[in-house]
GURO-325530 format. One record per residue: residue number from 1; residue in one letter; x, y, z of N, C-alpha, C, O in turn. Coordinates in steps of 0.1 Angstrom, whole numbers. Each point is the difference from the previous one (the first is absolute). Example, Ala and Ser with C-alpha at 12.3 -4.5 7.8 and 13.67 -1.06 7.14 Angstrom:
residues 2
num/residuo/nX/nY/nZ/caX/caY/caZ/cX/cY/cZ/oX/oY/oZ
1/A/132/-57/78/-9/12/0/9/12/0/10/0/7;
2/S/-14/11/-14/9/11/0/-8/11/8/5/11/1;
//
This chain:
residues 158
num/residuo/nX/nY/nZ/caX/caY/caZ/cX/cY/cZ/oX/oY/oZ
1/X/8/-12/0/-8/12/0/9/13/0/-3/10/-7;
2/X/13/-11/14/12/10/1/1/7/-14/-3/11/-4;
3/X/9/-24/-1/5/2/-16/-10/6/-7/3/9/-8;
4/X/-14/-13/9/-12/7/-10/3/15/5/5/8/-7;
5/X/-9/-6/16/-2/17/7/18/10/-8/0/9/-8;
6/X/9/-16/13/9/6/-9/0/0/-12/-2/11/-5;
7/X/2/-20/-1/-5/-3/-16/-8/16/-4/6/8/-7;
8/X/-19/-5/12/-10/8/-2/5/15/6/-4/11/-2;
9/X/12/-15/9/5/12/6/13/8/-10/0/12/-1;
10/X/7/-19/-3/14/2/-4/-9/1/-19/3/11/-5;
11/X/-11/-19/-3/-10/8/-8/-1/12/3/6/10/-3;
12/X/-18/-12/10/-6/21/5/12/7/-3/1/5/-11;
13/X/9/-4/21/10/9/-3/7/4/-10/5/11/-1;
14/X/-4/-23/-9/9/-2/-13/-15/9/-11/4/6/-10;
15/X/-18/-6/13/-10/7/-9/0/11/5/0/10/-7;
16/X/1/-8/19/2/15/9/8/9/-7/-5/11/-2;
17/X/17/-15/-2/14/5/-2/-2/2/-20/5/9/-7;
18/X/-15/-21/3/6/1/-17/-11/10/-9/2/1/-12;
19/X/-17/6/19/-5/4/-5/6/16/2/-4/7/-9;
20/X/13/2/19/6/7/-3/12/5/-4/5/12/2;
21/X/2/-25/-8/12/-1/-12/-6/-2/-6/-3/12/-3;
22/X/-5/-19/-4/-10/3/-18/-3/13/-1/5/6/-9;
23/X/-12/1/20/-4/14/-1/8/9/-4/-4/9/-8;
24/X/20/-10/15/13/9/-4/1/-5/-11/-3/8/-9;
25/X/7/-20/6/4/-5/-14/-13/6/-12/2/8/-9;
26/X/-11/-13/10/-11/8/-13/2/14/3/4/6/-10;
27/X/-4/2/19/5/16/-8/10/5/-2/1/11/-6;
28/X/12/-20/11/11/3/-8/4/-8/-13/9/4/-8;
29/X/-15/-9/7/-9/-8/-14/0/9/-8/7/3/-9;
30/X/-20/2/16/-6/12/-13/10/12/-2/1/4/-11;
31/X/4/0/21/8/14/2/8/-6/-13/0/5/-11;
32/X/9/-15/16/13/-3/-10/-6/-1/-16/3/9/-8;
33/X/-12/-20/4/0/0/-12/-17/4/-3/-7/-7/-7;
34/X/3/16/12/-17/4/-5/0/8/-8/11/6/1;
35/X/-19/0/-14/-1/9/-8/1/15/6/-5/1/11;
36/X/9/8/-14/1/13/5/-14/9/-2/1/1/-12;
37/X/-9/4/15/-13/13/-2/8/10/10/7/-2/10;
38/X/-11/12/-17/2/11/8/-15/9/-1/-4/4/-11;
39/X/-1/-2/21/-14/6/2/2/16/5/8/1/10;
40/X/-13/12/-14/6/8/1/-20/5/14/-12/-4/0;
41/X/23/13/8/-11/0/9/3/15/14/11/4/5;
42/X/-21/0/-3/1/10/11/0/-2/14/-10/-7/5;
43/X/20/12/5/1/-7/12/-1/11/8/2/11/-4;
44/X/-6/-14/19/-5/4/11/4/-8/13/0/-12/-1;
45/X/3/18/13/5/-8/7/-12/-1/14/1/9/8;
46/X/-8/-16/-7/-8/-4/11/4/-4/11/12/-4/0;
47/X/-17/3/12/0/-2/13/-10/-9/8/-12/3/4;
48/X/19/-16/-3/-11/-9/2/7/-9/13/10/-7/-1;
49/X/-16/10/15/5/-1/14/3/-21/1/7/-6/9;
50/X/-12/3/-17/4/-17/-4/10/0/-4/8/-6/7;
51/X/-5/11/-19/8/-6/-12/7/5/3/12/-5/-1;
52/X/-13/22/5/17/11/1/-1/5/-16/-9/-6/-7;
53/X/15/13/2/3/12/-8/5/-10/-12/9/-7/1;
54/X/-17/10/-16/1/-10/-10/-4/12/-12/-7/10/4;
55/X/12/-12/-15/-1/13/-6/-15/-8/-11/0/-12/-4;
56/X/-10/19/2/-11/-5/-8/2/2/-13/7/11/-2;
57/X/-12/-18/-9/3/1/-13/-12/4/-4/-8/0/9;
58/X/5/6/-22/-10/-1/-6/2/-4/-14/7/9/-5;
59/X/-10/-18/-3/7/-3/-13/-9/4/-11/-12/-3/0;
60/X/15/10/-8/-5/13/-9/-17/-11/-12/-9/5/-8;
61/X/12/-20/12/-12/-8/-5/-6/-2/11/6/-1/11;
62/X/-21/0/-14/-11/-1/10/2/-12/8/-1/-3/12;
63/X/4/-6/-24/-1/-15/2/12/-6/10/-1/-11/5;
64/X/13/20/-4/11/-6/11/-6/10/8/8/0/9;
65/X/-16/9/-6/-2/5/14/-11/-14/6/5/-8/9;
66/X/-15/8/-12/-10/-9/7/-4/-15/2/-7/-7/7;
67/X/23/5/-21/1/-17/2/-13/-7/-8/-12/2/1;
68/X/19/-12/-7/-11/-9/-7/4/-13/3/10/-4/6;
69/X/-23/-6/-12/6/-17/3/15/-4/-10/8/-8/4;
70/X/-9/17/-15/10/-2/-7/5/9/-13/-10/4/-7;
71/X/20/0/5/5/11/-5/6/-3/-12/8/-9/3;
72/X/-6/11/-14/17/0/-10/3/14/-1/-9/9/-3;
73/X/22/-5/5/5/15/2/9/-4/-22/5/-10/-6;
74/X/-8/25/4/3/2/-12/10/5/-1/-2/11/5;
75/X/14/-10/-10/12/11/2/2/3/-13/-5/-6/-10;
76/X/13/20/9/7/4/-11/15/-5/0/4/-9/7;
77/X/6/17/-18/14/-8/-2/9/6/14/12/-4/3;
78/X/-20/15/5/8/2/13/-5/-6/12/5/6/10;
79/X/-11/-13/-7/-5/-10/7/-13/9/12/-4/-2/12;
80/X/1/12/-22/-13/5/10/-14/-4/-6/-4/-1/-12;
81/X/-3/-3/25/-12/-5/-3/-8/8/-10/-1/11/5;
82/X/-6/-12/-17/-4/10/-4/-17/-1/-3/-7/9/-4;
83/X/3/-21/8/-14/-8/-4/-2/-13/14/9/-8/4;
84/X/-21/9/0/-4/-11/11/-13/-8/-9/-10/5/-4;
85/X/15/-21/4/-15/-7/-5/-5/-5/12/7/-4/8;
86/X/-18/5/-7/-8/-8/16/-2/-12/-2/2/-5/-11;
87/X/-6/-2/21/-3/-14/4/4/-7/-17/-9/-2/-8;
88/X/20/1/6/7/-11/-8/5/-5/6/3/0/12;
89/X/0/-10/-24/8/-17/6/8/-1/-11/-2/7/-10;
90/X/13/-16/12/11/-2/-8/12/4/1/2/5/10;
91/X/8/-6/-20/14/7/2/-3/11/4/-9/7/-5;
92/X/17/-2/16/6/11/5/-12/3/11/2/9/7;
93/X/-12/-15/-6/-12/6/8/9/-2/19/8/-8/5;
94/X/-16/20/2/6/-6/12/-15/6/11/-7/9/0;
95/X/8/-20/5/-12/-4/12/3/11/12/11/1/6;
96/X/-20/5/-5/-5/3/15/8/15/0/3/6/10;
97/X/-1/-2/-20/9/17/-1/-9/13/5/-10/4/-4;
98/X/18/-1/15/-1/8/6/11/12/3/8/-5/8;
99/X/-5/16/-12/12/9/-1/-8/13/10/-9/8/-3;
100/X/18/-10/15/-9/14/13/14/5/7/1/11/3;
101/X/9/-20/-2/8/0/14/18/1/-7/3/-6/-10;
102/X/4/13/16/16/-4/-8/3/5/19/-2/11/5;
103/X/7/-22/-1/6/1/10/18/7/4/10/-4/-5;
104/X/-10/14/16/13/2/3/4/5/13/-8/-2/9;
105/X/17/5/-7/8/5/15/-8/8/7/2/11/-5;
106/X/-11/-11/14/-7/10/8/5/15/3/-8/9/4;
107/X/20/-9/-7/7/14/3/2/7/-16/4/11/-3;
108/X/-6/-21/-5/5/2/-20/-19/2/-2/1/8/-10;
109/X/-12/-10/12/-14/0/-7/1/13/1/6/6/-9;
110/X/-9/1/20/-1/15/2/11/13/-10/-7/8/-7;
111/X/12/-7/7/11/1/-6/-1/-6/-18/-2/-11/5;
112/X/2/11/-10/-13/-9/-14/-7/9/-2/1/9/-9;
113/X/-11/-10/17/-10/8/1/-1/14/-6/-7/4/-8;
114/X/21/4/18/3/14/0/7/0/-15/-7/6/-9;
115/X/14/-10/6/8/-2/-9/-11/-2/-21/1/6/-11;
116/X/-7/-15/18/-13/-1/-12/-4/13/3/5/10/-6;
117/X/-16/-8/15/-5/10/-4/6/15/-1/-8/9/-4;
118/X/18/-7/5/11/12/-2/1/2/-14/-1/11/-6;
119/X/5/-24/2/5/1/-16/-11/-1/-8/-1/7/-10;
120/X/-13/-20/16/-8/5/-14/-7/13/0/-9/-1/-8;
121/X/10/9/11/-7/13/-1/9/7/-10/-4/7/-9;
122/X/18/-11/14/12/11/-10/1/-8/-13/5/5/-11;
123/X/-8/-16/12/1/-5/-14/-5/-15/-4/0/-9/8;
124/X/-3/7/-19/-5/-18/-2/7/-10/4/4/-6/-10;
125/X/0/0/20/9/-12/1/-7/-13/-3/-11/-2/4;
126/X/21/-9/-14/-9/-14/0/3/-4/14/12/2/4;
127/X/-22/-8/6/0/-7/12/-10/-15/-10/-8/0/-9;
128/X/17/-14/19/1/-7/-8/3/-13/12/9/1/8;
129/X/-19/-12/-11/4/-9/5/2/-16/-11/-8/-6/-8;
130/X/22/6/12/4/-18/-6/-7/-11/6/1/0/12;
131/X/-9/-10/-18/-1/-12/4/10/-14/-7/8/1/-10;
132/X/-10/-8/15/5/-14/-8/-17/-9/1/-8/-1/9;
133/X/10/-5/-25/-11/-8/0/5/-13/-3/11/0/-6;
134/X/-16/-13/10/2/-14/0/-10/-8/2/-1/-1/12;
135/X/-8/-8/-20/-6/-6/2/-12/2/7/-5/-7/9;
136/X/2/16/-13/-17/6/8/3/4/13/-7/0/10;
137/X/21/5/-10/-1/6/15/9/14/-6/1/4/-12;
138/X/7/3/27/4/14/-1/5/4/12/-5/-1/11;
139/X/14/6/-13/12/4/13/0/17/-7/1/2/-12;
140/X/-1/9/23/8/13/-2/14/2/3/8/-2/10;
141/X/-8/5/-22/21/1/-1/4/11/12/7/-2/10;
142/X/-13/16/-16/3/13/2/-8/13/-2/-12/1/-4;
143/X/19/8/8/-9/14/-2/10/7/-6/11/1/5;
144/X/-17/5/-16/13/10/-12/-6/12/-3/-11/3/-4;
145/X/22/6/8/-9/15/-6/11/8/-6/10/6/5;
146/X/-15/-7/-20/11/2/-10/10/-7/-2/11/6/-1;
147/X/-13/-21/0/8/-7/1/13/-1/10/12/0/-3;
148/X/-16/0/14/8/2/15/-7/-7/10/-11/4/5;
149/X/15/-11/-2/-8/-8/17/-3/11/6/9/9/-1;
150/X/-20/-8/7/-3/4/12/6/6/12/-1/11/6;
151/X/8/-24/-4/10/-3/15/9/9/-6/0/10/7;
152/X/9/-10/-20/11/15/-3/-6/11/1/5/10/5;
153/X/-17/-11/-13/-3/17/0/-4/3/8/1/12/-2;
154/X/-6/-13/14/-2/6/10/15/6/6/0/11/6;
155/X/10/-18/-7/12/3/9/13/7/-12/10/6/4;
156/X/-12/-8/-16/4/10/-9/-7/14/-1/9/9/-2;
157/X/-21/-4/2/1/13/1/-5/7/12/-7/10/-1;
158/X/13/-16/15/4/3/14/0/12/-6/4/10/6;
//
């Protein structure tokens, strides 16, 4: 009886342990070899006493703001989305798309913020978020404004 209880026990642990290594492994999966979109979009930084300070996206199609069962993103030859089909299936479709949230440093969202809204008034900047796409799923790479992470430009024009 011993043996059984270990048996079941030393299991559990070994399922415990391999459903979040699959999880790392599929989005670095996708990150490494997923298709590139770049979705161009307006950000704002919210305050939410749960989650802590996350900069919000809005993506310039209706259809990545409110999410559908299923999406194919259309790109041009610079990898910005330029067309959304709804509830399709097939190549390139990806399930369950939803684009709200690009997460970062609680002391870096704020700061974004000022920085966006400074500059778009003085002038058009593309703000712009990368995904990787793979097999009906989707990881966010980054946030680029004018082709610049985020994370630099904020601390480049300090």
């Amino acid at each position: 009886m011993k043996k059984h209880i270990l048996i079941l026990t030393i299991a559990y642990f070994i399922v415990l342990l391999a459903v979040p290594i699959y999880m790392i492994y599929d989005y670095y999966n996708i990150l490494s070899s997923g298709e590139v979109y770049k979705v161009r979009v307006t950000a704002y930084d919210p305050y939410d006493p749960f989650r802590g300070r996350y900069v919000a996206i809005r993506p310039e199609h209706n259809e990545l703001r409110w999410g559908e069962n299923s999406v194919i993103l259309i790109k041009d030859g610079n990898d910005f989305v330029t067309r959304v089909v709804n509830n399709a299936t097939g190549a390139g479709s990806i399930k369950n798309f939803k684009l709200e949230r690009y997460y970062m440093n609680e002391k870096t969202a704020p700061k974004l913020e000022e920085r966006l809204l400074r500059r778009n008034i003085q002038e058009n900047d593309t703000v712009y978020v990368t995904i990787r796409v793979k097999g009906g799923r989707y990881v966010v790479e980054g946030m680029y404004i004018n082709g610049i992470a985020v994370e630099e430009y904020i601390y480049d024009e300090s």
